[in-house]
N, C-alpha and C positions, 0 to 999 in steps of 0.2 A: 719324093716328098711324102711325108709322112699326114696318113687320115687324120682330121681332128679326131678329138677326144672329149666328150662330153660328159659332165659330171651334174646329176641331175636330183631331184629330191625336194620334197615340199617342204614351205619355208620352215626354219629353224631347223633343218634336218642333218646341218653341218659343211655343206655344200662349197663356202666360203674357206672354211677351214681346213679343208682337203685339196682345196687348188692351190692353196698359201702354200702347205706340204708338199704339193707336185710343181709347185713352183721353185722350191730350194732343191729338189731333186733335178730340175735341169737348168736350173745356175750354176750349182757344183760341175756338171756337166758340159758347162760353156754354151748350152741350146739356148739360141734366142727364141722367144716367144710371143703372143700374142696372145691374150686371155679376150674371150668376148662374152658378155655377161647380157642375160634376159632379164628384166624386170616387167615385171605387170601393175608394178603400182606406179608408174610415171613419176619415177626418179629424174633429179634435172641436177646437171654441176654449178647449174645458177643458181645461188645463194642471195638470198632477198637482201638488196641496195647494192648489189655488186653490179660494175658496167656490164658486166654478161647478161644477170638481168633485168637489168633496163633495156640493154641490145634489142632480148628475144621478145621482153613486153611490148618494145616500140614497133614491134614485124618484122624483125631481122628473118629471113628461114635460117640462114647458116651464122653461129655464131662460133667464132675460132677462138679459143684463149691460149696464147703460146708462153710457155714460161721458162726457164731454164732447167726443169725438170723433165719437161712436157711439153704435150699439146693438148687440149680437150676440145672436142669436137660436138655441135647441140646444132643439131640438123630438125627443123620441125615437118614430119610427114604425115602423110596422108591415112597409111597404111601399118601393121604392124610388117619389120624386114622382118625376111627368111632367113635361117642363120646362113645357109649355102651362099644367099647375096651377100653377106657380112664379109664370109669367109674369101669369097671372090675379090671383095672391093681391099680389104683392107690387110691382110696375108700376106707375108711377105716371104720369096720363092725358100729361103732357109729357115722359115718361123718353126715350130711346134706352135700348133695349135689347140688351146683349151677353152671350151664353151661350157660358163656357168648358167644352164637351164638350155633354155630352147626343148625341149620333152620332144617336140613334135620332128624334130631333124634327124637324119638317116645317115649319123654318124655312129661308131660305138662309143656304148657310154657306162658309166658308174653309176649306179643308184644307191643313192645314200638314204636307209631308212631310220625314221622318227621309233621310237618305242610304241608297239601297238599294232605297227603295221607289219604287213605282209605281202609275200608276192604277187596276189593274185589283185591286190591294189593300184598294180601296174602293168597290169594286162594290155595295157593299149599302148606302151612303149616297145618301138623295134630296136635291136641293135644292141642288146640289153648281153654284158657281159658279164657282170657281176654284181652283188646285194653288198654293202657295207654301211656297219652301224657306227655312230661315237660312242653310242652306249653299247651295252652288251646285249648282243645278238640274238635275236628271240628265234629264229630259225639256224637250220644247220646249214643251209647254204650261203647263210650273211656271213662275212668276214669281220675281222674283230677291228674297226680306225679308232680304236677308242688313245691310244700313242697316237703323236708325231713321228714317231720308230718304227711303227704299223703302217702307216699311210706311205711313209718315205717307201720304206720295204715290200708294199705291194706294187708301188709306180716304179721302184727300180726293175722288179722281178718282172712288170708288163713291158717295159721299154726294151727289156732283155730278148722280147717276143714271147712271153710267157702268158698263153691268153687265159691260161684257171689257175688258180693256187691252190698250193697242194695244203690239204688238211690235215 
């Protein structure tokens, strides 16, 4: 089973847009997946006057919406999960696993910087494989995602077992 993979970086920093990229890279692939995404601004798939929520305003804790797309799941707790629990509960034994944020989980990950920033801005992340910008990379060790060609091309060349790229 393959480590998740986390792809991390302060809002607008392109995060989004790089897992959409490492998503077509293992569709072409045939890997199924599972993306598991952190938000800190209490994002909900209940959209105001949908039954979902009304569900969750009337106290539902679990509210299911099954569709023939999908499922979506609006679980209300206590606490913020641990991506490890995430990855535990919801992972499936052939998935690839991709996790949009979580910073604090001791998986390896991408860091995707904003213009401005710098490494020592992320001093407090473990597992830290490599810097990558959309824009153009203000140090030597950021890599260049500013392509869909770039992004594909360094998640093929890391799936390859390729953990640096070559400069």
């Amino acid at each position: 089973m393959v480590t998740p993979f986390q792809v991390v970086g302060f809002k607008k920093s392109g995060k989004t847009t790089t897992i959409q990229s490492f998503l077509a890279v293992l569709k072409q692939r045939g890997q199924p997946v599972i993306v598991l995404k952190h938000d800190a601004h209490n994002a909900s798939m209940d959209q105001p006057q949908t039954d979902t929520a009304k569900f969750s305003q009337a106290g539902a804790a679990t509210t299911i919406l099954a569709t023939a797309q999908g499922i979506m799941l609006h679980q209300k707790i206590t606490e913020q999960p641990k991506a490890a629990d995430l990855v535990v509960q919801y992972r499936q034994a052939d998935q690839f696993c991709l996790l949009e944020g979580f910073k604090e989980a001791n998986y390896p990950k991408l860091v995707l910087v904003r213009p401005g920033e710098k490494v020592s801005d992320f001093t407090q992340l473990t597992h830290v494989l490599a810097f990558a910008s959309l824009t153009q990379p203000e140090f030597s060790d950021c890599i260049d995602f500013s392509t869909t060609t770039k992004r594909e091309a360094w998640f093929n060349h890391f799936l390859q077992g390729g953990q640096t790229w070559p400069n």
